[in-house]
Kinemage of the C-alpha trace (Angstrom):
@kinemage 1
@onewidth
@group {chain A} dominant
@subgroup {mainchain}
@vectorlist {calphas} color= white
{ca unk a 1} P -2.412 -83.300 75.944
{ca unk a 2} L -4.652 -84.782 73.094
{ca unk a 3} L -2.925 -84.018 69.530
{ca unk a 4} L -5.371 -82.449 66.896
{ca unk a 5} L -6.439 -85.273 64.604
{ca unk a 6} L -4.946 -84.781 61.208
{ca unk a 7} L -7.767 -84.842 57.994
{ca unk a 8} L -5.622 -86.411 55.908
{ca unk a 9} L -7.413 -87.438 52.301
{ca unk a 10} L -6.695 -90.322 50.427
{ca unk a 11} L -6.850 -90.303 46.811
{ca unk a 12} L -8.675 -92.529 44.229
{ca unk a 13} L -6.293 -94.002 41.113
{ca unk a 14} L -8.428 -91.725 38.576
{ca unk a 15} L -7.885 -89.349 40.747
{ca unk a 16} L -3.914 -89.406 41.125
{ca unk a 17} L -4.313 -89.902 37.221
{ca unk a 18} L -5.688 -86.224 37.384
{ca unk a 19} L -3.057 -85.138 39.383
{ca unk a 20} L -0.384 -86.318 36.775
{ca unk a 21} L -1.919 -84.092 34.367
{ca unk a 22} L -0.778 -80.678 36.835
{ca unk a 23} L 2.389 -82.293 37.270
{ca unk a 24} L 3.491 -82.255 33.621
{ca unk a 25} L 2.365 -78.944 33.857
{ca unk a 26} L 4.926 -78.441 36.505
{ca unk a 27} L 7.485 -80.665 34.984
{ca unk a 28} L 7.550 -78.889 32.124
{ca unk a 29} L 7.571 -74.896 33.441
{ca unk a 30} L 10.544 -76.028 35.484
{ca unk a 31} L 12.065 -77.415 32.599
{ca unk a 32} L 11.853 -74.169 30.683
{ca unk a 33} L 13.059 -71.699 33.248
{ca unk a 34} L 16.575 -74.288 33.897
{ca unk a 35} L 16.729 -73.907 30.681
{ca unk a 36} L 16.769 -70.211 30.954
{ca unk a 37} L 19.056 -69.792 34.008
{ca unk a 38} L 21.810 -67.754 33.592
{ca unk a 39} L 23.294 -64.106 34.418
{ca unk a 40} L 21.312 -61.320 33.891
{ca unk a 41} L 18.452 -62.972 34.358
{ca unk a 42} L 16.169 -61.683 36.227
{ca unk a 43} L 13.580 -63.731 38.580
{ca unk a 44} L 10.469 -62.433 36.926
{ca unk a 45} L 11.656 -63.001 33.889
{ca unk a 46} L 11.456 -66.413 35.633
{ca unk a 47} L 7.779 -65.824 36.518
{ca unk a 48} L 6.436 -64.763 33.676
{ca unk a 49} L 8.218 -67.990 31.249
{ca unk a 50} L 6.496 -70.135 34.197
{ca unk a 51} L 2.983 -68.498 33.965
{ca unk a 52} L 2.857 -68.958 30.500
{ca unk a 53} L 3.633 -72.131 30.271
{ca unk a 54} L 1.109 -73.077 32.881
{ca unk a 55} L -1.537 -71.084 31.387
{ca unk a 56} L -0.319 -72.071 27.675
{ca unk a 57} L -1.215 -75.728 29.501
{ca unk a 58} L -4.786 -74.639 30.449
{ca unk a 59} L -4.150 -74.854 33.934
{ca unk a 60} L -3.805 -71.941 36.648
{ca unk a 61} L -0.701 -71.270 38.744
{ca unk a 62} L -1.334 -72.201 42.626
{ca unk a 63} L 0.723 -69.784 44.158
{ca unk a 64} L -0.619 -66.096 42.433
{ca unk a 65} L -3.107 -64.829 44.701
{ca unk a 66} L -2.469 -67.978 47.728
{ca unk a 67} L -2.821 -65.956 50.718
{ca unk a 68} L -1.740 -63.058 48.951
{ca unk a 69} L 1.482 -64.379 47.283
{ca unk a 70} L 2.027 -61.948 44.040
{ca unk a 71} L 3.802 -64.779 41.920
{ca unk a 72} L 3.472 -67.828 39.468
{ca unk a 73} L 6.770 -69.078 40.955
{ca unk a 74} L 8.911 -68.889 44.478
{ca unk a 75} L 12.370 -67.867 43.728
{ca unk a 76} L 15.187 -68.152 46.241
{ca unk a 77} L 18.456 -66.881 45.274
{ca unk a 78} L 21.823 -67.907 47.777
{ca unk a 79} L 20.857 -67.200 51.581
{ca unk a 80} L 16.998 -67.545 50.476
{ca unk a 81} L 15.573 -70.759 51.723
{ca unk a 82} L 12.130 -70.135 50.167
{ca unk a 83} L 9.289 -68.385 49.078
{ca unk a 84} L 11.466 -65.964 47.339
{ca unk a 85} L 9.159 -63.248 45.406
{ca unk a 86} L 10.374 -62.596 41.978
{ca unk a 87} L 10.947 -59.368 40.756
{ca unk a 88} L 13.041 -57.351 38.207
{ca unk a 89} L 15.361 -56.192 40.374
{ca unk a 90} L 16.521 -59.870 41.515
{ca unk a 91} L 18.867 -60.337 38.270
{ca unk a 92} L 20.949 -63.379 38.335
{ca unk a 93} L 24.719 -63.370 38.623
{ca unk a 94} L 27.301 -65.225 37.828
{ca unk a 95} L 27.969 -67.725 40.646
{ca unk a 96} L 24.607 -67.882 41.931
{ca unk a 97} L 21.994 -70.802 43.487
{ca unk a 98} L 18.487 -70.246 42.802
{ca unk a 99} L 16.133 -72.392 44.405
{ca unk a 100} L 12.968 -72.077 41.792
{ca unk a 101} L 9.246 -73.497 43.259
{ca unk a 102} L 6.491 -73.620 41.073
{ca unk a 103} L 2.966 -75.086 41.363
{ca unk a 104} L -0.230 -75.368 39.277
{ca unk a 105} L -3.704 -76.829 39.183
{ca unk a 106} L -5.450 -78.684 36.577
{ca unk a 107} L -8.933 -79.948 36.705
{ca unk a 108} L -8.775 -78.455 40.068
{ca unk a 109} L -5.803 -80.785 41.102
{ca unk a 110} L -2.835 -79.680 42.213
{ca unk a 111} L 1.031 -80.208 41.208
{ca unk a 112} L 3.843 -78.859 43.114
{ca unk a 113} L 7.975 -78.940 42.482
{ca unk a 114} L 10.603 -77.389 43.269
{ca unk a 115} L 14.327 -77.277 41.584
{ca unk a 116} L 18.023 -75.616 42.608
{ca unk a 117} L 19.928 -74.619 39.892
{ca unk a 118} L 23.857 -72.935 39.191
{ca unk a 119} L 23.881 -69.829 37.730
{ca unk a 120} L 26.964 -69.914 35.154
{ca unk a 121} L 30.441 -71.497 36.603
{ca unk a 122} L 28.971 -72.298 40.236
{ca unk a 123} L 30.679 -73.288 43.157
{ca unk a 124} L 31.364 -77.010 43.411
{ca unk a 125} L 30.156 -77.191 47.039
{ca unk a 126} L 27.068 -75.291 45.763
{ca unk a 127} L 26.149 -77.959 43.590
{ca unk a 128} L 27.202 -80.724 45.739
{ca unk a 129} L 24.554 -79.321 48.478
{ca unk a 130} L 21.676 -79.363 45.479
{ca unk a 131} L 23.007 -82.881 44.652
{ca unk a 132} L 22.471 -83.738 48.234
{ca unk a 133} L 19.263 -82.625 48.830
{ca unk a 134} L 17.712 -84.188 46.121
{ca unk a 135} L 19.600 -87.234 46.858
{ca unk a 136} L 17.425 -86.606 50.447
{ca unk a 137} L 14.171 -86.449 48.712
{ca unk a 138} L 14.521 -89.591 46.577
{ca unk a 139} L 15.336 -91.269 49.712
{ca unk a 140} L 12.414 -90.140 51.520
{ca unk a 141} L 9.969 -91.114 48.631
{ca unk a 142} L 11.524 -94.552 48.430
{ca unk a 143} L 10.743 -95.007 51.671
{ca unk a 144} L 7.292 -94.063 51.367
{ca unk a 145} L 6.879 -96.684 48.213
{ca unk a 146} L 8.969 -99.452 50.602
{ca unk a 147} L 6.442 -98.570 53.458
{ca unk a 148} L 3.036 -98.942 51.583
{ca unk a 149} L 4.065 -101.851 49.492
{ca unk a 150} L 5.065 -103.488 52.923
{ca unk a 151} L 1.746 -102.242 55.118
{ca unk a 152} L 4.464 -101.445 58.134
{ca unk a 153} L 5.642 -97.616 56.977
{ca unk a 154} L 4.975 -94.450 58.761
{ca unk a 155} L 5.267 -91.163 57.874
{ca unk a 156} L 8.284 -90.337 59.704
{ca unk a 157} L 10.162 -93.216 57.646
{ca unk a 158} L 9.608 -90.593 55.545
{ca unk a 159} L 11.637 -87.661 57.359
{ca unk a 160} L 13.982 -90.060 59.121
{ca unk a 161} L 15.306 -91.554 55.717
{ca unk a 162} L 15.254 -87.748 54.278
{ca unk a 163} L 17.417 -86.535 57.671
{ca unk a 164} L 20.111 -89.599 57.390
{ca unk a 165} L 21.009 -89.436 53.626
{ca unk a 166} L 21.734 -85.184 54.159
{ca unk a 167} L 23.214 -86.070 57.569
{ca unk a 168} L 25.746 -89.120 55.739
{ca unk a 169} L 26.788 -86.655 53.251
{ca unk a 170} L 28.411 -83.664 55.243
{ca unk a 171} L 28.071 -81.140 57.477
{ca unk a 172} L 24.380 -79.852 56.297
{ca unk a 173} L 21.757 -77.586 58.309
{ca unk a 174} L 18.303 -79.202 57.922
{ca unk a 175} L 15.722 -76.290 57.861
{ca unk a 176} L 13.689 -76.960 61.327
{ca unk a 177} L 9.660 -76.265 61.187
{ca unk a 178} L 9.521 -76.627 57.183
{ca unk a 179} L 9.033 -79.995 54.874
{ca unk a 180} L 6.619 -81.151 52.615
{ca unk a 181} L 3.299 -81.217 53.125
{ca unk a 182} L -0.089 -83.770 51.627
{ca unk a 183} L -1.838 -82.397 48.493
{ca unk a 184} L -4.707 -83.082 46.405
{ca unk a 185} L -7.798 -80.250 45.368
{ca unk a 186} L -5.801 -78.466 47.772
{ca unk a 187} L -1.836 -77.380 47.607
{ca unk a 188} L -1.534 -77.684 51.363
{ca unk a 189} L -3.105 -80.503 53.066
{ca unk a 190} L -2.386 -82.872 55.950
{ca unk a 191} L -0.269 -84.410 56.767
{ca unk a 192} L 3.114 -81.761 57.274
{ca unk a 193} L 6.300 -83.939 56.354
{ca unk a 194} L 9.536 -83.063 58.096
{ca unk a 195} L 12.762 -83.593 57.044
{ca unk a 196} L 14.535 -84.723 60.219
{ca unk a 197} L 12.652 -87.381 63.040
{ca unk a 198} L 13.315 -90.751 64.325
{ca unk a 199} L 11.013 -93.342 62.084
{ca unk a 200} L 8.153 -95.338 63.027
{ca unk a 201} L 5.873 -92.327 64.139
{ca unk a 202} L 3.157 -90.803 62.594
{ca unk a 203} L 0.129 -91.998 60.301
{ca unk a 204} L 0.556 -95.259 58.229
{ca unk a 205} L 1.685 -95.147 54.523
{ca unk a 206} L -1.399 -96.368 53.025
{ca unk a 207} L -2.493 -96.247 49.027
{ca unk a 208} L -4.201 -93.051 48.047
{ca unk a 209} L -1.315 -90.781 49.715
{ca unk a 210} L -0.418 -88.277 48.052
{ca unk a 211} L 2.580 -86.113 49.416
{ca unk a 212} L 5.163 -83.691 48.210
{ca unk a 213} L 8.442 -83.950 49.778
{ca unk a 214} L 10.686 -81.012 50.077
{ca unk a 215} L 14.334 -81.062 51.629
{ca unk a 216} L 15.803 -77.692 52.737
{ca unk a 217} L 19.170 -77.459 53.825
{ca unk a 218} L 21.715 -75.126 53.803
{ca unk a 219} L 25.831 -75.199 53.916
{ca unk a 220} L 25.412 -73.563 57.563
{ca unk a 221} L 22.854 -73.083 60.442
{ca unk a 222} L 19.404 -74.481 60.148
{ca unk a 223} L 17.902 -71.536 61.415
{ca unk a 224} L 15.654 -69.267 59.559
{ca unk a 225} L 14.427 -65.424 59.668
{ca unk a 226} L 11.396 -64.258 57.697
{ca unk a 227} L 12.234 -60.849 55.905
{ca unk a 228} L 9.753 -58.088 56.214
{ca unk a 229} L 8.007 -58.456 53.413
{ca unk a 230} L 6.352 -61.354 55.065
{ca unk a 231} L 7.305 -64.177 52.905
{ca unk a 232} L 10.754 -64.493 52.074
{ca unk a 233} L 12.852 -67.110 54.146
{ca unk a 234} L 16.506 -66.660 54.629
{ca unk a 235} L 19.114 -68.128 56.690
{ca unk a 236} L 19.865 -66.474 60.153
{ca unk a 237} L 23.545 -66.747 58.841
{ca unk a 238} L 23.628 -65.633 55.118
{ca unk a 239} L 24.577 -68.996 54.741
{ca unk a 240} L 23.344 -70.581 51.365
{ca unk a 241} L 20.563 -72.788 51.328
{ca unk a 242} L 18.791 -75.275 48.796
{ca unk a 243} L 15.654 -76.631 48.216
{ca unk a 244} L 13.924 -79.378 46.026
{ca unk a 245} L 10.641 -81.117 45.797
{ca unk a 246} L 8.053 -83.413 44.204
{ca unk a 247} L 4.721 -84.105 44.462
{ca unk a 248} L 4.396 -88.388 44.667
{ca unk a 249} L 1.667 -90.208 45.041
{ca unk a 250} L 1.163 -94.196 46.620
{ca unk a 251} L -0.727 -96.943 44.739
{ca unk a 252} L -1.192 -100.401 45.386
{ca unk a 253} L 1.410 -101.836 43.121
{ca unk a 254} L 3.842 -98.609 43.827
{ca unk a 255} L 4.838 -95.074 43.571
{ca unk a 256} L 3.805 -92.456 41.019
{ca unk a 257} L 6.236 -89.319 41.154
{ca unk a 258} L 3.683 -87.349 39.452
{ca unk a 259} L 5.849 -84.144 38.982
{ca unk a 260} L 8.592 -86.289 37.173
{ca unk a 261} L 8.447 -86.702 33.467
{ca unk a 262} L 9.125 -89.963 33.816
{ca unk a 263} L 7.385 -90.868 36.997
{ca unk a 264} L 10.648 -91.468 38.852
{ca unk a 265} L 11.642 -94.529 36.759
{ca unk a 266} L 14.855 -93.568 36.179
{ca unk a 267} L 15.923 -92.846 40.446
{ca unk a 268} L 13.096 -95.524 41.994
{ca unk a 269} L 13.421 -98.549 39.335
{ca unk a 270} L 10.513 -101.423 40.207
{ca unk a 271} L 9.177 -99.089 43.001
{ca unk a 272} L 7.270 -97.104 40.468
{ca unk a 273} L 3.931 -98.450 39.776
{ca unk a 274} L 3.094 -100.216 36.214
{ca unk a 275} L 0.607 -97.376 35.977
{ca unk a 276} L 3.237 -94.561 35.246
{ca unk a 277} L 3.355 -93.087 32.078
């Protein structure tokens, strides 16, 4: 049986450059609602800080109005994996893990990140799990960066490199079905990124790629249950999950993190291109 040819849609340098722009955007709507996290909080108090600050940016949030979605933001509170809706019921307490996505398009480019934060005193093993899964995601992207600057990476070096950092560091479900995805004019484009495979596989890691990468795991099964409302993702057993993400983007002389303030300097050293700003 044939597999259905992926359109996958490199990007141009000016272009990616574009991009950057909606990832500050991102960056810095993330930034204020961590900054905001605490009891009594309530998610759409979440959403509405976000949608201001997107629109304060002169760009639009990607996920009101995407197939329906009602929010700026996905919020994800303990046994939520993702795409959480916010409302003013959902108040924050004390103890908590929210997992907060956010999105939004500039110039008609997209950005696209995702954070998990400790609500007041937190569990250590809550935090640990966070810690791991964005431990997971900086592993994947540095394996994209190793694999273009090389001319031998696939995408699955990708997934497998996410999969054995989370697997080294405990006794983690990986999510199954959901990952990261390509992204450009569009929030969802090919190719879909999992977090678990053997490497090797897949389409090469060429210059122009731009991906987001997106670890889910939770501190029990891997399995998932959608919730009636036809958009929330929990954990089959109440276990709690976590979720992170950033939109990067491969050049010719390295990576460009475009959702990070600082490009991913700081976690990818020389792998980031000269071009980050």
């Amino acid at each position: 049986m044939r597999r259905p040819q992926l359109d996958i849609q490199l990007k141009t340098p000016d272009q990616i450059e574009k991009m950057r722009g909606a990832g500050l955007v991102v960056a810095a709507a993330l930034q204020a609602m961590r900054e905001v996290v605490a009891p009594g909080v309530s998610t759409a108090d979440l959403d509405a800080i976000a949608e201001k600050v997107i629109r304060d940016a002169g760009a639009i949030p990607s996920f009101k109005g995407y197939h329906g979605f009602p929010a700026s933001i996905c919020a994800s509170v303990n046994e939520q994996v993702v795409h959480g809706i916010p409302s003013a019921e959902q108040v924050l307490r004390e103890g908590d893990l929210i997992s907060i996505d956010c999105g939004a398009i500039l110039d008609g480019w997209h950005g696209d990140s995702a954070i998990t934060v400790g609500v007041g005193e937190t569990d250590p093993a809550l935090l640990k799990m966070a810690e791991v899964a964005e431990e997971a995601m900086w592993a994947g992207i540095a394996a994209a960066a190793r694999g273009s600057a090389n001319g031998r990476g696939k995408l699955t070096d990708i997934s497998f490199n996410v999969e054995k950092t989370v697997r080294k560091a405990g006794r983690y479900g990986i999510v199954d079905g959901y990952g990261g995805h390509g992204i450009g004019t569009e929030m969802h484009q090919d190719p879909h990124v999992l977090n678990h495979g053997k490497p090797g596989k897949g389409p090469r890691l060429v210059p122009g790629l731009c991906l987001a990468i997106e670890p889910m795991i939770t501190l029990g099964s891997p399995r998932t249950a959608e919730l009636s409302d036809g958009w929330t993702v929990v954990t089959r057993d109440n276990s709690i999950a976590a979720h992170v993400e950033h939109t990067m983007c491969l050049l010719e002389d390295g990576v460009w993190v475009t959702t990070a303030v600082d490009g991913g300097r700081a976690r990818l050293g020389d792998l980031v291109t000269a071009r980050q700003s």
